[in-house]
C-alpha positions as CSV (number, residue, x, y, z in Angstrom):
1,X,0.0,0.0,0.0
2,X,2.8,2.0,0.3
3,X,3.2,2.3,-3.9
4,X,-1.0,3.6,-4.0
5,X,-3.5,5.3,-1.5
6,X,-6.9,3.5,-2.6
7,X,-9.6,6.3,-3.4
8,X,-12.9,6.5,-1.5
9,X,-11.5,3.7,1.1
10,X,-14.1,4.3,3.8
11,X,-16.8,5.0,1.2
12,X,-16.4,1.8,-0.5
13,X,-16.7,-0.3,2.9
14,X,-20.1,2.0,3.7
15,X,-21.4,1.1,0.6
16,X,-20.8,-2.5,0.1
17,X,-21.5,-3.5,3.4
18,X,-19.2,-7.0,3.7
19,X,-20.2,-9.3,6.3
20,X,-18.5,-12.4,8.4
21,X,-18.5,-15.1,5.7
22,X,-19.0,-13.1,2.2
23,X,-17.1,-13.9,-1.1
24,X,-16.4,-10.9,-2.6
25,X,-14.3,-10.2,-5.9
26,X,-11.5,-7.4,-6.0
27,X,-11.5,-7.4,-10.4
28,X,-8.6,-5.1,-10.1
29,X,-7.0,-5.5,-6.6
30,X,-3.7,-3.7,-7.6
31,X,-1.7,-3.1,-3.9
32,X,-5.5,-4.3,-2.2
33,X,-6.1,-1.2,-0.3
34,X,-10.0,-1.9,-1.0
35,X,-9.5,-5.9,0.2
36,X,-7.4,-4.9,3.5
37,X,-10.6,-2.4,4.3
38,X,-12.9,-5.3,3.6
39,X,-11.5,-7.8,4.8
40,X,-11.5,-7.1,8.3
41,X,-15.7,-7.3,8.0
42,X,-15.1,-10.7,6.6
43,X,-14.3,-13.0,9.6
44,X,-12.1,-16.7,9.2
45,X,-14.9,-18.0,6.8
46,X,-15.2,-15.4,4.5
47,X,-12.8,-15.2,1.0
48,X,-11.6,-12.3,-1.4
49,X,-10.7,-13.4,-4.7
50,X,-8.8,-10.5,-6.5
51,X,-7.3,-10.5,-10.0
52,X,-4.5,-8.4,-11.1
53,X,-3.6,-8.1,-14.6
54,X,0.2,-6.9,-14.3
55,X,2.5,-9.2,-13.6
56,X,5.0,-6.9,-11.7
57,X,2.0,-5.8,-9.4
58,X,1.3,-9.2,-8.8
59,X,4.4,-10.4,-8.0
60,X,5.0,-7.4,-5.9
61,X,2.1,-8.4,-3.4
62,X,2.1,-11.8,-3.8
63,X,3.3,-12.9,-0.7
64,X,1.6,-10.5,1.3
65,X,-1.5,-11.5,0.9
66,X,-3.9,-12.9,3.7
67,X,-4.6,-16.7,4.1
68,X,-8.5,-15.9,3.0
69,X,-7.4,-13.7,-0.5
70,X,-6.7,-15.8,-3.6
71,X,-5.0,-13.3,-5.7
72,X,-5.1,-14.2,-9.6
73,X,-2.8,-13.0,-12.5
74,X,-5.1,-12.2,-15.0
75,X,-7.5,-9.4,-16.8
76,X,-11.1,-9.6,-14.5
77,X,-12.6,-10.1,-17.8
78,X,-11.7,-14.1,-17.4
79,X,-12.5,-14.0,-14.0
80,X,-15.7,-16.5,-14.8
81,X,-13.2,-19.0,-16.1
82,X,-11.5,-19.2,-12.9
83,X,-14.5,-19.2,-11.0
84,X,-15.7,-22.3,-12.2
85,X,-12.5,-23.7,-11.7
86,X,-13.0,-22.8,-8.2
87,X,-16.4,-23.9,-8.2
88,X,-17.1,-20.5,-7.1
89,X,-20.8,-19.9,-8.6
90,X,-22.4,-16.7,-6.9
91,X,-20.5,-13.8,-5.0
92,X,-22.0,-11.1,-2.4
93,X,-19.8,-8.2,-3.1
94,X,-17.5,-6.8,-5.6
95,X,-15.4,-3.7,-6.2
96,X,-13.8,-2.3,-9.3
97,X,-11.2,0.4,-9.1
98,X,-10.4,1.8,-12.6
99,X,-8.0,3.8,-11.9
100,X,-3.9,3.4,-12.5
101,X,-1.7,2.8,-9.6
102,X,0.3,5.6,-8.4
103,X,3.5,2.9,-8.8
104,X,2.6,2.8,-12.5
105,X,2.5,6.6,-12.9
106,X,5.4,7.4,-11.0
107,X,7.4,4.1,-10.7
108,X,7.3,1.9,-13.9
109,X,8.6,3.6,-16.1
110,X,6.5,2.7,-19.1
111,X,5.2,6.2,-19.8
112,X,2.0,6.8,-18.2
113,X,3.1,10.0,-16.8
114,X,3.7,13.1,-19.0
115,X,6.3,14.4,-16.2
116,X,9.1,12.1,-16.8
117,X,10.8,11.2,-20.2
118,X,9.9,7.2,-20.8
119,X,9.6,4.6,-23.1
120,X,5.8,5.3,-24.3
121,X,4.7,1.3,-23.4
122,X,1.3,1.8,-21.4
123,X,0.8,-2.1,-21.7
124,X,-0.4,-3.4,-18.0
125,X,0.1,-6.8,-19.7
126,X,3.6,-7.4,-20.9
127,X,2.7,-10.3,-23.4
128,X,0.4,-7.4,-25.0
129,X,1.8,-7.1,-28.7
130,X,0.3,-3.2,-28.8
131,X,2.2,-0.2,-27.2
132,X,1.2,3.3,-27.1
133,X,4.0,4.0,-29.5
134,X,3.0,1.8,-32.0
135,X,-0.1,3.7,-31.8
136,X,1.2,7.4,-32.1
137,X,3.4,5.9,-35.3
138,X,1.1,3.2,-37.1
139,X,-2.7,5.2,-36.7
140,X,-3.7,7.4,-39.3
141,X,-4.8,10.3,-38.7
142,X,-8.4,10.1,-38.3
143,X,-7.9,6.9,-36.2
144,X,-5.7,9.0,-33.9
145,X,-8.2,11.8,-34.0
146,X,-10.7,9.0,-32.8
147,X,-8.5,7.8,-29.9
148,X,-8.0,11.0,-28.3
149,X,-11.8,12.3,-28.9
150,X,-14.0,9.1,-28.3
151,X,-11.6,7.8,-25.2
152,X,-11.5,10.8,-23.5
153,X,-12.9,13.9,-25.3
154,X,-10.0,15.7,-26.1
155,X,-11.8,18.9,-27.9
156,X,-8.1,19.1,-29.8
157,X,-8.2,15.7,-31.0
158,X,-8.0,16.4,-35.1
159,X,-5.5,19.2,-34.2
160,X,-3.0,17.0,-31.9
161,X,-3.5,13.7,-34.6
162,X,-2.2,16.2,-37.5
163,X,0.7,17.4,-35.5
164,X,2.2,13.7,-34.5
165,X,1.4,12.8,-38.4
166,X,3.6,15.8,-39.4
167,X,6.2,14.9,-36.6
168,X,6.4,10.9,-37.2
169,X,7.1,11.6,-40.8
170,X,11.2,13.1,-39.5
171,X,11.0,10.6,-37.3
172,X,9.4,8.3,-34.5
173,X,8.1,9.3,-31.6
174,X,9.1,7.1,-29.0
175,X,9.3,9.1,-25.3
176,X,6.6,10.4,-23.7
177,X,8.4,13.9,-23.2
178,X,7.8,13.9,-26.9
179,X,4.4,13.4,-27.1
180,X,3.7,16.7,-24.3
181,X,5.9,18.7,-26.5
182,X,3.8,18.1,-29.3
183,X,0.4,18.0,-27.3
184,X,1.9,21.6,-26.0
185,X,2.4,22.7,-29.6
186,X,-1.2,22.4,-30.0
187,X,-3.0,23.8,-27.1
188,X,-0.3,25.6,-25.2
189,X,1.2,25.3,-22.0
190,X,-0.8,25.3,-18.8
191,X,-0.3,27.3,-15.7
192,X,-3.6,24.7,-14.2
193,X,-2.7,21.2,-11.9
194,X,-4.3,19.6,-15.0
195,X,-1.5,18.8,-17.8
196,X,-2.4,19.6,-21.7
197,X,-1.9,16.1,-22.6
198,X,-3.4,14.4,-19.7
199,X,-6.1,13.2,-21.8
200,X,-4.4,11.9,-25.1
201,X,-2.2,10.6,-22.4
202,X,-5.6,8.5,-21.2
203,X,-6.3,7.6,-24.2
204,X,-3.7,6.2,-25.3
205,X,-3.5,3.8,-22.3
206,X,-6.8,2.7,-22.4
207,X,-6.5,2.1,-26.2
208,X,-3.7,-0.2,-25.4
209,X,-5.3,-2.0,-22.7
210,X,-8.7,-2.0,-24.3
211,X,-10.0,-0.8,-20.9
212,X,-13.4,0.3,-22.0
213,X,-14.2,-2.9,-23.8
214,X,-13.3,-4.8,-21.2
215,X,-15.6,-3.0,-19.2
216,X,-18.4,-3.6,-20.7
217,X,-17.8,-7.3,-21.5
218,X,-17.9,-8.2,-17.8
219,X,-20.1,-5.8,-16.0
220,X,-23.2,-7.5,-16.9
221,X,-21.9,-10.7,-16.4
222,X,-20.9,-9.9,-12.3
223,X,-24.1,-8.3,-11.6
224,X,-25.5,-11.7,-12.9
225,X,-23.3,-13.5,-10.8
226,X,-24.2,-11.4,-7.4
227,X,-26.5,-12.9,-4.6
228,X,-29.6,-11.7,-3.7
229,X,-28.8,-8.3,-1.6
230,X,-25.5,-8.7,-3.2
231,X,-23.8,-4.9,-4.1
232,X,-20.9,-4.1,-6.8
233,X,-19.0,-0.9,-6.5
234,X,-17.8,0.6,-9.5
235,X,-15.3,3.2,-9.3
236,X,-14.5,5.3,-12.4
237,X,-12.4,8.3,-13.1
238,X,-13.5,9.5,-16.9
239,X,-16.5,10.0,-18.0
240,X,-16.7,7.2,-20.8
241,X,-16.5,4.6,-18.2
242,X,-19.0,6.6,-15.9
243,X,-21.7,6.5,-18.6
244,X,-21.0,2.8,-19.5
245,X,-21.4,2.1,-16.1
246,X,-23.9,4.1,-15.4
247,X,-26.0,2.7,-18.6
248,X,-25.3,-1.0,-17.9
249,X,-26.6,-0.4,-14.1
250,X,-29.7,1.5,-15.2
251,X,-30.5,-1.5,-17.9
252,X,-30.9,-4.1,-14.8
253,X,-32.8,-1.5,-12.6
254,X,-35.3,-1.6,-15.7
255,X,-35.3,-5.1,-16.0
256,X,-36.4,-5.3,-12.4
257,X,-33.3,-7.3,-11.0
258,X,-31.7,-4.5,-9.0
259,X,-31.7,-0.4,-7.7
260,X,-29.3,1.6,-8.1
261,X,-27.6,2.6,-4.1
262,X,-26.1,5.7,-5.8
263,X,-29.1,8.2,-7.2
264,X,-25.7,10.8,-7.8
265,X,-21.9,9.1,-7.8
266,X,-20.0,9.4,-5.0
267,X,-17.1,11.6,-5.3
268,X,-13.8,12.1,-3.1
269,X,-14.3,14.4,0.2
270,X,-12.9,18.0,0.3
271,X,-10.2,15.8,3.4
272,X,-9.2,13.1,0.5
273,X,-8.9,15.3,-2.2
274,X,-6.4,17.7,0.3
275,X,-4.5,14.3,1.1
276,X,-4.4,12.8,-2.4
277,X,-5.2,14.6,-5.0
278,X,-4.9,12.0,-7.7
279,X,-8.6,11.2,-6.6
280,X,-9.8,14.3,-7.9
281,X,-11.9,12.5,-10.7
282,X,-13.2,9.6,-9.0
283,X,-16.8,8.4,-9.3
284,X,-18.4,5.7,-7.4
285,X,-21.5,4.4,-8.3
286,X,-22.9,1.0,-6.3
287,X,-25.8,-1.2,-7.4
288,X,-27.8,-3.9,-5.0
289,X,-29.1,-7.1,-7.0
290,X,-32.8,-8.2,-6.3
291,X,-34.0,-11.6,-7.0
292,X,-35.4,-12.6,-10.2
């Protein structure tokens, strides 16, 4: 926990409400800030099963872990595969926390932070074939444009896509202090906390990591999967994984199988955003299954 303060910690516990013997999944347990909260609800007989897609994440925490977490090396989009090998059929809780890692912005190295001058990587997955780089030099210029304005509505997408087509042509753009510079040629500098290229810079990992369609492959699926009275939290920090939650969650509420906890998303107190500012953008939103 040292690498990552987990956002909306006491919120999260609140919400989902874990009691003495509940099986809950952690889809993106990371350094398990949200598991250590929960699992002291959880007594001897209840289980956390948490998957972690990066490898060096995983293998960082790995033998830390509590006797009652099994901790999984994979994308939470196969996290139904393992269950049945488990013979894990229903859960009562889960949590998704969408956002990166303070180690991976500020400790990878793999260029996820526009402050430092890195290999631009962005794969979470190492056996990934496709790299933000390969990106900025193989896209053309209105699939760039589409990148930056449909993963996280950058208004200067078309203007930013022409610039890296013009600079790629002299010669590849590799480091991610490239990629500011020619963000910055664009729109400008920025006296704000919020960097020029902090979106394109989103973008581009969630491209590589195909975060969105992830999302929406597997949502449906654990709300299925939930007990009756059984909650999921769902914590996002961009607005195209907001609304995909927010529509997928509103879908079952129609369908009569569950109400929505959240009527307005939960957002980071004035206290955590003083203490870790990072959480500035997060939104929680929490759903409770009914029966069918």
């Amino acid at each position: 926990m040292k690498y990552h303060k987990s956002v909306l910690l006491k919120e999260v516990v609140e919400y989902l409400e874990p009691k003495s013997g509940d099986i809950v999944l952690d889809a993106t347990f990371g350094f398990g800030g949200h598991s250590v909260a929960i699992l002291e609800r959880l007594g001897k007989k209840g289980k956390i099963i948490g998957f972690e897609k990066d490898p060096r994440v995983f293998k960082m925490v790995s033998d830390r872990i509590a006797k009652n977490v099994v901790l999984i090396n994979d994308d939470f989009v196969n996290y139904r595969k393992h269950f049945d090998k488990m013979g894990i059929g229903r859960i009562d809780k889960a949590i998704f926390d969408l956002g990166l890692s303070s180690w991976h912005l500020d400790k990878s190295r793999l260029g996820f932070s526009f402050k430092g001058n890195e290999e631009l990587d962005m794969r979470l997955d190492p056996k990934s074939s496709l790299t933000a780089a390969q990106i900025l030099n193989s896209y053309n210029k209105s699939d760039l444009s589409d990148v930056f304005y449909y993963l996280s509505d950058e208004y200067r997408a078309r203007q930013i896509a022409e610039a890296i087509v013009r600079k790629r042509k002299a010669r590849k753009i590799t480091r991610s202090s490239e990629l500011v510079d020619i963000v910055e040629s664009v729109k400008g500098t920025s006296s704000s906390r919020i960097n020029p290229a902090t979106k394109v810079f989103q973008a581009l990992r969630i491209e590589v990591n195909q975060e969105l369609s992830s999302l929406k492959k597997v949502l449906d699926q654990v709300i299925d999967d939930l007990n009756e009275e059984g909650r999921l939290a769902v914590i996002s920090f961009h607005s195209k994984e907001d609304k995909i939650v927010k529509t997928i969650f509103k879908q079952h509420c129609k369908e009569g199988f569950a109400s929505i906890l959240t009527k307005r998303p939960v957002t980071p107190t004035r206290e955590e955003l003083i203490s870790n500012p990072r959480s500035r953008s997060a939104k929680m939103r929490v759903i409770l299954r009914r029966g069918k």
